[in-house]
Backbone as ProteinMPNN parsed JSONL, in Angstrom:
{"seq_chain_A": "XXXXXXXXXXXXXXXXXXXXXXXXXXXXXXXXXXXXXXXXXXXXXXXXXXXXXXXXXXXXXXXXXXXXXXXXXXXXXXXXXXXXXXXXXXXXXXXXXXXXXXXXXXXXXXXXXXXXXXXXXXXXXXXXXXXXXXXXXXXXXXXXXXXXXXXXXXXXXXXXXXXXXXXXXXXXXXXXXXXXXXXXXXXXXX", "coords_chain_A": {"N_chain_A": [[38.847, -113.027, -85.978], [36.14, -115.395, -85.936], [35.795, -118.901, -86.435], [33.933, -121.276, -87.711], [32.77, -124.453, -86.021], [33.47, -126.261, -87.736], [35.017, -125.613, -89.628], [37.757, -125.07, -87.78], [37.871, -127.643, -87.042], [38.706, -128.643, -89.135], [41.174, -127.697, -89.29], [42.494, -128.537, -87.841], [43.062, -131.408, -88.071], [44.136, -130.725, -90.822], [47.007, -130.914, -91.368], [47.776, -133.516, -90.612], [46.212, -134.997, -92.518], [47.273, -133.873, -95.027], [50.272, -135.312, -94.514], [49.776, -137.664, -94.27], [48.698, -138.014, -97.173], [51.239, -138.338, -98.211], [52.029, -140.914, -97.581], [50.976, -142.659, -99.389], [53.361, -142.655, -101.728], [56.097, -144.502, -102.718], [58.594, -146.648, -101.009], [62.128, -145.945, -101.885], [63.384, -148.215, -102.205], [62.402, -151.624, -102.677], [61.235, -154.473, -100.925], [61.143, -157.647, -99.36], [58.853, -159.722, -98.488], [60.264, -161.786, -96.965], [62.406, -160.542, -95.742], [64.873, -160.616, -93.177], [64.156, -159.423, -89.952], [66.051, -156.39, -88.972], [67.642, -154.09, -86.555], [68.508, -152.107, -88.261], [67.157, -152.62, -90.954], [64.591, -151.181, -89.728], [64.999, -149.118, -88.57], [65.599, -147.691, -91.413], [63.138, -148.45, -92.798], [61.06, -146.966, -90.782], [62.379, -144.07, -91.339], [60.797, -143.347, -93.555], [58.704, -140.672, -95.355], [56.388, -140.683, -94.803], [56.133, -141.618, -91.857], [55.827, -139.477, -89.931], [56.897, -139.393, -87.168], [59.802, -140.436, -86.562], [61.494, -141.511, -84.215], [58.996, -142.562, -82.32], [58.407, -144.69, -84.151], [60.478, -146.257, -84.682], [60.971, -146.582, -81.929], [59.37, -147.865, -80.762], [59.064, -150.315, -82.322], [61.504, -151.244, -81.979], [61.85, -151.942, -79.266], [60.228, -153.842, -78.248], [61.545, -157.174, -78.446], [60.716, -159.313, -79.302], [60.672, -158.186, -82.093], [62.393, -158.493, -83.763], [62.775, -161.267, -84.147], [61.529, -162.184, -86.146], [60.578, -162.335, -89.378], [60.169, -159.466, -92.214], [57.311, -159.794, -93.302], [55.645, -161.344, -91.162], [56.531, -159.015, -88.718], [54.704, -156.885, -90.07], [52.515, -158.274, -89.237], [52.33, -158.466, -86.576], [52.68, -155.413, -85.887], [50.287, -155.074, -86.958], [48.607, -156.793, -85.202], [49.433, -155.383, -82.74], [48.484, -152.787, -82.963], [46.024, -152.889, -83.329], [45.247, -154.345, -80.722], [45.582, -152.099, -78.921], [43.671, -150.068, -79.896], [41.328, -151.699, -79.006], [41.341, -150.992, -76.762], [41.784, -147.605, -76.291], [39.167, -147.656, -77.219], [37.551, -149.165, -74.827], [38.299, -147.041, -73.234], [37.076, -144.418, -74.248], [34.32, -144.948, -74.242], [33.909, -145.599, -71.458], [34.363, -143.026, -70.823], [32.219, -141.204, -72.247], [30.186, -142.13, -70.924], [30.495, -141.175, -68.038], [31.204, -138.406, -68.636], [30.391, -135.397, -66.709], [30.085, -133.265, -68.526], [28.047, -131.735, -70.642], [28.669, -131.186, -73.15], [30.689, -132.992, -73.924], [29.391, -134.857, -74.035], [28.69, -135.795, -76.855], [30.762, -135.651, -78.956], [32.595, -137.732, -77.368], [31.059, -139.729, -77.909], [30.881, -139.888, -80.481], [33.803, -140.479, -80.995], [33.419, -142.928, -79.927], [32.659, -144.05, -81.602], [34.165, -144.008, -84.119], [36.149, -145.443, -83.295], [35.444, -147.705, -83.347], [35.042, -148.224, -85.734], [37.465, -148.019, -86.742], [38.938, -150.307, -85.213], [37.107, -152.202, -86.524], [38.275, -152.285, -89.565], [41.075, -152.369, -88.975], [40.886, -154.632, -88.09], [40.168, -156.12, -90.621], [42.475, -155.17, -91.865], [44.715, -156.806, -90.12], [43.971, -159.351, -91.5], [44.261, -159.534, -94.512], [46.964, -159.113, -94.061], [47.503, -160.755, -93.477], [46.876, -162.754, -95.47], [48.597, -161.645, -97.056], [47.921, -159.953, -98.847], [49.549, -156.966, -99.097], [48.61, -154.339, -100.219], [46.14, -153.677, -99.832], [46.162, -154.228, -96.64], [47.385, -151.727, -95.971], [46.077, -149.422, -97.261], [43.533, -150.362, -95.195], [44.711, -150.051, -93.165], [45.345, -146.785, -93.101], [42.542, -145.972, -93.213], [41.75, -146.72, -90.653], [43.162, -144.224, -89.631], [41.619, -142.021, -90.396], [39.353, -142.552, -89.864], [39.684, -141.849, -87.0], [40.34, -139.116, -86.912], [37.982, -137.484, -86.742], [36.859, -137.829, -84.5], [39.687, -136.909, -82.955], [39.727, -133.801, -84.047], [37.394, -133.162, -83.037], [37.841, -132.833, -80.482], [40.093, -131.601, -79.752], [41.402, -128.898, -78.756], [40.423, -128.647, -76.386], [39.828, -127.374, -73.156], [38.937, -128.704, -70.927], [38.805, -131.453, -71.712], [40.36, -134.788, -70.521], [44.088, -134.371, -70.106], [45.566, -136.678, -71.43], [43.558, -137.717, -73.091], [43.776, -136.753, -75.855], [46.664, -137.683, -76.475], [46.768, -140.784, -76.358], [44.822, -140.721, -78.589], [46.716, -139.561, -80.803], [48.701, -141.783, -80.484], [47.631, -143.803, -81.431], [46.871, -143.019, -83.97], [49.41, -142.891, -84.738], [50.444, -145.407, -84.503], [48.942, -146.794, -86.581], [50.187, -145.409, -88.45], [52.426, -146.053, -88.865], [51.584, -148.891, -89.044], [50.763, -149.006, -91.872], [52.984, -147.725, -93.46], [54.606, -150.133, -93.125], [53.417, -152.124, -94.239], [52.817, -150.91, -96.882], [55.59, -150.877, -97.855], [55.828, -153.853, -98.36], [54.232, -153.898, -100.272], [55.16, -152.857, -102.503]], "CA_chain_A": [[37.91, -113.651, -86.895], [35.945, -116.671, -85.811], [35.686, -119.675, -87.342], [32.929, -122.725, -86.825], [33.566, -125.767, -85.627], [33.67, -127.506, -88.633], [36.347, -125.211, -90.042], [38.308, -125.49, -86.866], [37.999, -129.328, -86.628], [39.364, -129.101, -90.529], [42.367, -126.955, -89.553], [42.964, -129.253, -86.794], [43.597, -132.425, -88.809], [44.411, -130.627, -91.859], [48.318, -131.133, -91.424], [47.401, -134.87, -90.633], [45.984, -135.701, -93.907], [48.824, -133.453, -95.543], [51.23, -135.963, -93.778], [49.102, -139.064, -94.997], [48.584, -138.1, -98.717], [52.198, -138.275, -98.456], [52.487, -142.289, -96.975], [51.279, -143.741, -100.586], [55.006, -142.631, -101.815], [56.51, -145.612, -102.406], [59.924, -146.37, -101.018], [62.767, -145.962, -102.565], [64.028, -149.91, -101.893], [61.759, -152.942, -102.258], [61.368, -155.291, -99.768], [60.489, -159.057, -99.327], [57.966, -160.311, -96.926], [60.6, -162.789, -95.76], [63.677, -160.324, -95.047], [64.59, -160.598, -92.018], [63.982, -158.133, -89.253], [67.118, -156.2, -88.302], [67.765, -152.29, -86.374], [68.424, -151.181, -89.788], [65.56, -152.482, -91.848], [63.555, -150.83, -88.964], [65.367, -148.019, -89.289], [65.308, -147.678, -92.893], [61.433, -148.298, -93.314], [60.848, -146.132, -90.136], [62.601, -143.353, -92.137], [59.591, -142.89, -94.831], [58.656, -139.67, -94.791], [55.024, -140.925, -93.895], [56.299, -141.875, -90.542], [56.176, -138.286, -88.956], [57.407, -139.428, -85.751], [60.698, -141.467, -87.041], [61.506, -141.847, -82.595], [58.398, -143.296, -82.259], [58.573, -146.07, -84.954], [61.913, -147.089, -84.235], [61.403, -147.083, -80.285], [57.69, -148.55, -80.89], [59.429, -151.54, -82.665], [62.62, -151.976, -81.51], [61.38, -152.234, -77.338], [59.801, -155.585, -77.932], [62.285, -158.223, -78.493], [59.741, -160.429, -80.927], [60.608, -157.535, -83.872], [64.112, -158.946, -84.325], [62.675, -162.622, -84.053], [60.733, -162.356, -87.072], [60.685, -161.303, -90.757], [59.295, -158.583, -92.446], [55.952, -160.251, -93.053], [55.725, -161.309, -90.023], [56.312, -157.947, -88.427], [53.338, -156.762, -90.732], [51.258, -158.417, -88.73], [52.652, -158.089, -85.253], [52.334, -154.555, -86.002], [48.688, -154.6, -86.708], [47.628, -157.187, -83.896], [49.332, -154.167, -81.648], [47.316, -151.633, -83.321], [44.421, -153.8, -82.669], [44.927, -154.446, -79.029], [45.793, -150.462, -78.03], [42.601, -149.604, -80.077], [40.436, -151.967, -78.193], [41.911, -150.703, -75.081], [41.267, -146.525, -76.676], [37.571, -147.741, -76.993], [37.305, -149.08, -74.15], [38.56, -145.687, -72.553], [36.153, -143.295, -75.037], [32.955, -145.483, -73.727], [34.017, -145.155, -70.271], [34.267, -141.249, -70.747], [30.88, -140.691, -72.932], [29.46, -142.884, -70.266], [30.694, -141.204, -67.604], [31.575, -137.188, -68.328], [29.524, -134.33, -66.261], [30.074, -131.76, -69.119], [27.21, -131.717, -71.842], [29.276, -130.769, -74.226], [31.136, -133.678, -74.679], [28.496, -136.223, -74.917], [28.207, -135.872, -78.169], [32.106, -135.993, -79.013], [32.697, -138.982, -77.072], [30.287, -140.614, -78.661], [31.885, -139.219, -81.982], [34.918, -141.161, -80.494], [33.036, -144.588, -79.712], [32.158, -144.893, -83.358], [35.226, -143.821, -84.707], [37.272, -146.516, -82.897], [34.373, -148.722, -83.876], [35.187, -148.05, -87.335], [38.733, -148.127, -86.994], [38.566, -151.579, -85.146], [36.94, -153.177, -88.606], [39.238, -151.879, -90.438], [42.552, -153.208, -88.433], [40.859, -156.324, -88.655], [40.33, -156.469, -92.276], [43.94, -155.105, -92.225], [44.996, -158.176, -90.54], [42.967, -160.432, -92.623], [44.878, -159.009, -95.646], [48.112, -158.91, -94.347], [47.958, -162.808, -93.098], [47.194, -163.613, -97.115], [49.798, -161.255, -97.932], [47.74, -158.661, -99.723], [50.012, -155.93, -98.27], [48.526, -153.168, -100.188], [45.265, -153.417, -98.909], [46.388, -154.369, -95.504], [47.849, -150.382, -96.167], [44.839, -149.04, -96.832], [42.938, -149.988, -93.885], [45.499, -149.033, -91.746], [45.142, -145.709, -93.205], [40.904, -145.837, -93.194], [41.92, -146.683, -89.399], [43.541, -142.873, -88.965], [40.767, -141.189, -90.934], [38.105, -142.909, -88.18], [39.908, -141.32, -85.493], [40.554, -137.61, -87.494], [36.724, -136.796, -86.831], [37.619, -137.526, -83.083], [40.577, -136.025, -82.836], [39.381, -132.904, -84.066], [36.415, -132.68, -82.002], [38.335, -133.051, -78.621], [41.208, -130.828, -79.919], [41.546, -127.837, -78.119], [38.84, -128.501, -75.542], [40.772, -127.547, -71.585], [37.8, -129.799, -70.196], [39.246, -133.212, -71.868], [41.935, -134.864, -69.986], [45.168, -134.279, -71.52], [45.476, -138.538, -72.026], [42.75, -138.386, -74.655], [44.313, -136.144, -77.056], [48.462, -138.398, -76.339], [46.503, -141.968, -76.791], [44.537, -139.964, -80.012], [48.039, -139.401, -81.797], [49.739, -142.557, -80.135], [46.562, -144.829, -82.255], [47.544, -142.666, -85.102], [51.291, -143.17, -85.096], [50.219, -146.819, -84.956], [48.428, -146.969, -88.113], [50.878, -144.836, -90.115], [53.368, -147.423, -89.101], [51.523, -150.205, -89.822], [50.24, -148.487, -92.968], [54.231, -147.704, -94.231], [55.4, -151.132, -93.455], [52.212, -152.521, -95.22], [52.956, -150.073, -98.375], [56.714, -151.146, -98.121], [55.778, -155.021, -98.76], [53.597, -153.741, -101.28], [56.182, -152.459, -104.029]], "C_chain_A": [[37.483, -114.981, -86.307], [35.665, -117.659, -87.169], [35.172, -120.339, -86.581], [33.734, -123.356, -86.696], [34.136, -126.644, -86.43], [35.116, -127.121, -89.214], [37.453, -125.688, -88.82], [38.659, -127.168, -86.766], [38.784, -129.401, -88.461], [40.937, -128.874, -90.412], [42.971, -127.856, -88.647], [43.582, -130.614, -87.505], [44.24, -132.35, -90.401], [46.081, -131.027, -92.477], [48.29, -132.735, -91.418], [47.321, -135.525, -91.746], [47.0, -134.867, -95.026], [49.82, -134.927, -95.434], [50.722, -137.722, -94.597], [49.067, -139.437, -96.447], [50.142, -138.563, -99.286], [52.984, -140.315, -98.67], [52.102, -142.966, -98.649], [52.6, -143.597, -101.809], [55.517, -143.762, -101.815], [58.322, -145.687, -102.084], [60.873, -146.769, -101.674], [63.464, -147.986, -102.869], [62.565, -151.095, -101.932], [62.344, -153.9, -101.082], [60.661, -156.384, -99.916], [60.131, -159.252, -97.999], [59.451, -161.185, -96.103], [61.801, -162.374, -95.55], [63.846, -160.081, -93.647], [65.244, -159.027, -91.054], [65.392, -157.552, -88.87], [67.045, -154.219, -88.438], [68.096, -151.897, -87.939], [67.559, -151.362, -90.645], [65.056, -151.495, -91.06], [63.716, -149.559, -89.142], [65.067, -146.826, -90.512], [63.753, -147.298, -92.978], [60.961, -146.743, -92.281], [61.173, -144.143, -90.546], [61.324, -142.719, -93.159], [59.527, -141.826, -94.683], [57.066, -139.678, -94.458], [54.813, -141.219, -92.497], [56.695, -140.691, -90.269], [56.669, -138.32, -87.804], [58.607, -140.602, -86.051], [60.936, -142.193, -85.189], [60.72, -142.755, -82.568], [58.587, -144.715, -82.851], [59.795, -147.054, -84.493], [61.657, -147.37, -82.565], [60.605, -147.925, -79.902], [58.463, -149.95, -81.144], [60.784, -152.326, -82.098], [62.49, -152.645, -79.735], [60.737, -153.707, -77.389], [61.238, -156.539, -78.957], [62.213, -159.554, -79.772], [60.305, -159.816, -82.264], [61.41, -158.059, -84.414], [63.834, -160.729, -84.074], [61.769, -163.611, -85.174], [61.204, -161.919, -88.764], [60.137, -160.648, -91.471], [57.669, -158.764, -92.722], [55.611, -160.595, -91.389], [55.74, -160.133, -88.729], [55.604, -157.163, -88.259], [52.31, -156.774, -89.838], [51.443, -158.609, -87.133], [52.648, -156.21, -85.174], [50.722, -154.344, -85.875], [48.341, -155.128, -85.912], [47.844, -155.799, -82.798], [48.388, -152.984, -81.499], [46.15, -152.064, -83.154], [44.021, -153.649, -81.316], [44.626, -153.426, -78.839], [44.523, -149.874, -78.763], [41.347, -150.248, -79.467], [40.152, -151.305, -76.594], [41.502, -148.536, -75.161], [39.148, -146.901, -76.582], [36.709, -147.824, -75.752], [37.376, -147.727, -73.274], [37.501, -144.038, -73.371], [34.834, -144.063, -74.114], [33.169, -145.027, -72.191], [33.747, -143.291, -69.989], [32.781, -140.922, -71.33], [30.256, -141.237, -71.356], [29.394, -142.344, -69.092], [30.634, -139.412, -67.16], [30.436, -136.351, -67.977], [29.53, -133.472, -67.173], [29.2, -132.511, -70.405], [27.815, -131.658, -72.884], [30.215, -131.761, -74.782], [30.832, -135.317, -74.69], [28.696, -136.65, -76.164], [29.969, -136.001, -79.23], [32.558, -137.132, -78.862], [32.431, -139.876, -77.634], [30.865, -140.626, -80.443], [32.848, -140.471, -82.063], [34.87, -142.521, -80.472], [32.854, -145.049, -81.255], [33.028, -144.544, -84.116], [36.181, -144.834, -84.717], [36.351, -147.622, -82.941], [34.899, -149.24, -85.202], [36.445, -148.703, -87.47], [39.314, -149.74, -86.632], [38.4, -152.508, -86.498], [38.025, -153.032, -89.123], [40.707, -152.353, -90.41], [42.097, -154.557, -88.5], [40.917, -156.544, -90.032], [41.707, -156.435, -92.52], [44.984, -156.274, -91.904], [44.695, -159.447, -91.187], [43.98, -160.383, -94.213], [46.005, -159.309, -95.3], [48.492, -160.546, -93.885], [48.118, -163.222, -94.56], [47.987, -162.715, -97.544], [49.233, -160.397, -99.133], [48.062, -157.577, -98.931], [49.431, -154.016, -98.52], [46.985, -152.935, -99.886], [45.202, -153.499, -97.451], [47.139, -152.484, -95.258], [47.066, -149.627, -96.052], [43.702, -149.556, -96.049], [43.54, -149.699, -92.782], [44.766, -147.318, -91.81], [43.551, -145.317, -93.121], [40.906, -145.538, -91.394], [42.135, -145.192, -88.625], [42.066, -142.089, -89.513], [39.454, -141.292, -89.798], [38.694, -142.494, -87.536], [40.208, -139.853, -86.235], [39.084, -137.022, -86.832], [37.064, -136.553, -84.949], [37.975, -136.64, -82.276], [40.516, -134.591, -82.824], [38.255, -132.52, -83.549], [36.845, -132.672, -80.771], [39.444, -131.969, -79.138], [41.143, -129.625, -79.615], [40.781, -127.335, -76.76], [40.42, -128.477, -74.229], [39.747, -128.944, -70.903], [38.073, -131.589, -70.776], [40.649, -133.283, -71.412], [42.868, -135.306, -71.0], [45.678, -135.944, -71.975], [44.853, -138.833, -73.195], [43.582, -137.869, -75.607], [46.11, -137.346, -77.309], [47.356, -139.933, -77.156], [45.962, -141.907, -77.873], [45.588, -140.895, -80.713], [48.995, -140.445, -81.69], [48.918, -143.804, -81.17], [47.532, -144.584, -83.608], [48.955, -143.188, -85.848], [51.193, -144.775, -85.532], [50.009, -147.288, -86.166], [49.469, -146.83, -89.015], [52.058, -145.762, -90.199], [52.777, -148.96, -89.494], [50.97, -149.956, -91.056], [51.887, -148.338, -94.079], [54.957, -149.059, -94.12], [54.528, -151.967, -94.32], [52.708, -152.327, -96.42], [54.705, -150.629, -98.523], [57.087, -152.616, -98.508], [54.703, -154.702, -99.974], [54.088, -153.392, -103.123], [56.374, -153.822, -104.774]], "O_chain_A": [[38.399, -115.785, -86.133], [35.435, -117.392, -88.349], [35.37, -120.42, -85.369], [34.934, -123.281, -86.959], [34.967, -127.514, -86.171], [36.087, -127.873, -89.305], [37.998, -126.774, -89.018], [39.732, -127.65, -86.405], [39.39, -130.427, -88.767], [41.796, -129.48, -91.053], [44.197, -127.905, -88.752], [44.8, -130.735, -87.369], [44.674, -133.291, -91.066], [46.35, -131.337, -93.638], [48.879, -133.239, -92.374], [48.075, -136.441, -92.074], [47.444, -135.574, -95.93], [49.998, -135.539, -96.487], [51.354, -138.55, -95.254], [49.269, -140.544, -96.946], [50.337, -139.014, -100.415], [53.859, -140.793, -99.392], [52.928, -143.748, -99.12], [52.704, -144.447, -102.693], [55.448, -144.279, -100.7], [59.159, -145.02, -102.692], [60.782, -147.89, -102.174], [63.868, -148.545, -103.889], [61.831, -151.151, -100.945], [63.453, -154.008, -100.56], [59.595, -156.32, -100.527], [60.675, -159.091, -96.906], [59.618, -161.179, -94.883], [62.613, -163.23, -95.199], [63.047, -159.411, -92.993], [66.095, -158.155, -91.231], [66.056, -158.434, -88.324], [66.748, -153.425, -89.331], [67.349, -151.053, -88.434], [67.073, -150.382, -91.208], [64.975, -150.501, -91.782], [62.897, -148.84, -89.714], [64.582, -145.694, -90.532], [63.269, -146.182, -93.168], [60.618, -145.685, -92.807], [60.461, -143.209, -90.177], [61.173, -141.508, -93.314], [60.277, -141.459, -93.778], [56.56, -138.714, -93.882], [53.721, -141.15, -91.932], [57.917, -140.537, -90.286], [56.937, -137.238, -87.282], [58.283, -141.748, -85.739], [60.531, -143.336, -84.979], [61.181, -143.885, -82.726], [58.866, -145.708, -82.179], [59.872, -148.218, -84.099], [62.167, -148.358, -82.037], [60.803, -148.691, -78.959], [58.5, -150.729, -80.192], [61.007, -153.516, -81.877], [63.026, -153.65, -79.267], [60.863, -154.538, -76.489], [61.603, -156.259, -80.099], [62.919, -160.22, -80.53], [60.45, -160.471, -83.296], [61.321, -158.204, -85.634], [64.829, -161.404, -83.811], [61.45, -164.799, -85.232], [62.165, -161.209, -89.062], [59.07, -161.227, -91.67], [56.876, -157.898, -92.355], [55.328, -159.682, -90.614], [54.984, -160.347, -87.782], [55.395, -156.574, -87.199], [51.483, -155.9, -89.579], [50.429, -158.957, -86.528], [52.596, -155.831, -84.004], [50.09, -153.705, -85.034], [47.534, -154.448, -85.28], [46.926, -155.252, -82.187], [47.806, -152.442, -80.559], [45.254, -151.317, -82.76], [43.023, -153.131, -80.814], [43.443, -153.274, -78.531], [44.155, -148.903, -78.102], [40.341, -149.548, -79.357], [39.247, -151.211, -75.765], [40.983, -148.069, -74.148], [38.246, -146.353, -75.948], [35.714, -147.159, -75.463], [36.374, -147.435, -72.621], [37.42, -142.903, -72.901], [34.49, -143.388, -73.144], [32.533, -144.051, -71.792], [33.104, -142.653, -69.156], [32.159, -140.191, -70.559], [29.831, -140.297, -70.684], [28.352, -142.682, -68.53], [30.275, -138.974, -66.067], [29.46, -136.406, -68.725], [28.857, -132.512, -66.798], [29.541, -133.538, -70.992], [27.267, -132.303, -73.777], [30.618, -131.6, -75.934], [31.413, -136.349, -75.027], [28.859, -137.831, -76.47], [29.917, -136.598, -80.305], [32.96, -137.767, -79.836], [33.182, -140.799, -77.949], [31.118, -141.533, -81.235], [32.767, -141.323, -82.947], [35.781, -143.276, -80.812], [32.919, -146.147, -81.806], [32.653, -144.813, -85.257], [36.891, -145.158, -85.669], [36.782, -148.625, -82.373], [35.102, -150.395, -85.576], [36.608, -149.726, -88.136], [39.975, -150.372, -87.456], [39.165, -153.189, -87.181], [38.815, -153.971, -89.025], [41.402, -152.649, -91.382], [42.786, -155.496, -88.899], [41.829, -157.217, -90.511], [42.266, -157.308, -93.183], [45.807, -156.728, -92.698], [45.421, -160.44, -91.227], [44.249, -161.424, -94.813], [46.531, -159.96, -96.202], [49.522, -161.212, -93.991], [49.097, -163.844, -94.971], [48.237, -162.919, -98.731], [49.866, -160.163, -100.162], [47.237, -157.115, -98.143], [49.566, -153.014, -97.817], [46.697, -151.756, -99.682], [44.272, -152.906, -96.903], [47.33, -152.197, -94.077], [46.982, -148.976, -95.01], [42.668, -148.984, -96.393], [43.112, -149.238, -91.724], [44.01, -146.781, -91.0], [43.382, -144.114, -92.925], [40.35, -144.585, -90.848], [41.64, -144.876, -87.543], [41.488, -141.513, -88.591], [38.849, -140.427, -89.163], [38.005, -142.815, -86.568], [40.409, -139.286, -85.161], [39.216, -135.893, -86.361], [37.376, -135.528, -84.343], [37.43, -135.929, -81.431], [41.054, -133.977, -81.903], [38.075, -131.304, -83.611], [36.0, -132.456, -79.902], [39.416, -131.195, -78.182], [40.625, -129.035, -80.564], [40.599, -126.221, -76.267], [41.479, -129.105, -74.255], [40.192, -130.017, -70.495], [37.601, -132.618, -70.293], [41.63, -132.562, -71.594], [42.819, -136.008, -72.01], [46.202, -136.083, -73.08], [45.149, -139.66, -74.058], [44.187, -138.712, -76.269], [46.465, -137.624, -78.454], [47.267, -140.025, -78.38], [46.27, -142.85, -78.601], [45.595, -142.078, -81.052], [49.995, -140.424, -82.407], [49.632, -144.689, -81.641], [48.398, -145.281, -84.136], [49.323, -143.631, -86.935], [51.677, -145.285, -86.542], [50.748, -148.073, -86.76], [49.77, -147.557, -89.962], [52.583, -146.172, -91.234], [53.36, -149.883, -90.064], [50.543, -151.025, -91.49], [51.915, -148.764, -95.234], [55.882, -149.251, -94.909], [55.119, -152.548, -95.23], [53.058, -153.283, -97.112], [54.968, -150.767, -99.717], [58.225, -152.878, -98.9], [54.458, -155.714, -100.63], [53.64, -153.572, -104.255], [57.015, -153.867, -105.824]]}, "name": "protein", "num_of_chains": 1, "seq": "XXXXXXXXXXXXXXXXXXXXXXXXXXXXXXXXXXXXXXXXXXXXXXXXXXXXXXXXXXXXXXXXXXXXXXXXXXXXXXXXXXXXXXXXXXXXXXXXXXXXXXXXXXXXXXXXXXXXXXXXXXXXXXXXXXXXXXXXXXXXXXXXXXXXXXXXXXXXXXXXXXXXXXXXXXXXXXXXXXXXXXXXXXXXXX"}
């Protein structure tokens, strides 16, 4: 049986936003902006069950040295400047490719891609904007606006042999970003 593209690109992120509807769950424990960082908070929060990749979160945060030099506000927003940077640095790498790829076919994708991480960009900024004044639960939802701009993406490059296998890893590595700075967001938000 075929199915269009559009279906296809639905079934493709459909587990995604499954996984997401799940992150406004609030966790079981409150938390104060000013507890301080330690392997088991990180742990703990990393746990959610909105963090689908628990490895990630924990190895994401614990590898820099700063996480444990701060306190949970603080964190907040060392979280999203990261998600900031590595999405400037994804953009830059989608423009380069639209700009660049011999196959017709994924002009128009790419480009998909440039304005997705356009989008998503705003949005991590607003998110740090929010999470500096300490409105954590909107600093939550634009994390999460952040994954939804890269879903259209994602699912247009998803299954293609002709995109190198990097786009689809740095994709889901943006993603992971968000949903972590989206669950520690929502976890100063209770």
């Amino acid at each position: 049986m075929a199915f269009s593209c559009a279906t296809r690109n639905l079934f493709s992120i459909l587990p995604l936003l499954v996984v997401l509807s799940i992150t406004f769950t609030p966790l079981a424990k409150s938390f104060a902006p000013s507890d301080k960082v330690t392997k088991q908070l990180v742990d703990q929060i990393c746990s959610d069950s909105a963090v689908y990749h628990k490895n990630f979160c924990v190895d994401w945060l614990t590898f820099d040295p700063e996480t444990f030099k701060t306190d949970l506000s603080g964190l907040v927003e060392l979280v999203i400047v990261r998600t900031h940077l590595f999405a400037y640095k994804n953009l830059g790498m989608m423009k380069d490719l639209a700009r660049t790829t011999a196959d017709p076919t994924l002009k128009a994708p790419y480009g998909n891609c440039v304005t997705g991480y356009e989008t998503a960009i705003q949005a991590i900024v607003e998110a740090e904007g929010f999470a500096t004044s300490k409105s954590y639960l909107l600093a939550s939802y634009r994390a999460l606006k952040a994954v939804f701009s890269i879903s259209t993406c994602a699912g247009q490059l998803d299954g293609r042999t002709n995109v190198p296998a990097y786009v689809p890893q740095r994709n889901l590595l943006f993603v992971r970003m968000c949903t972590v700075a989206n669950v520690f967001s929502s976890a100063l938000a209770n």
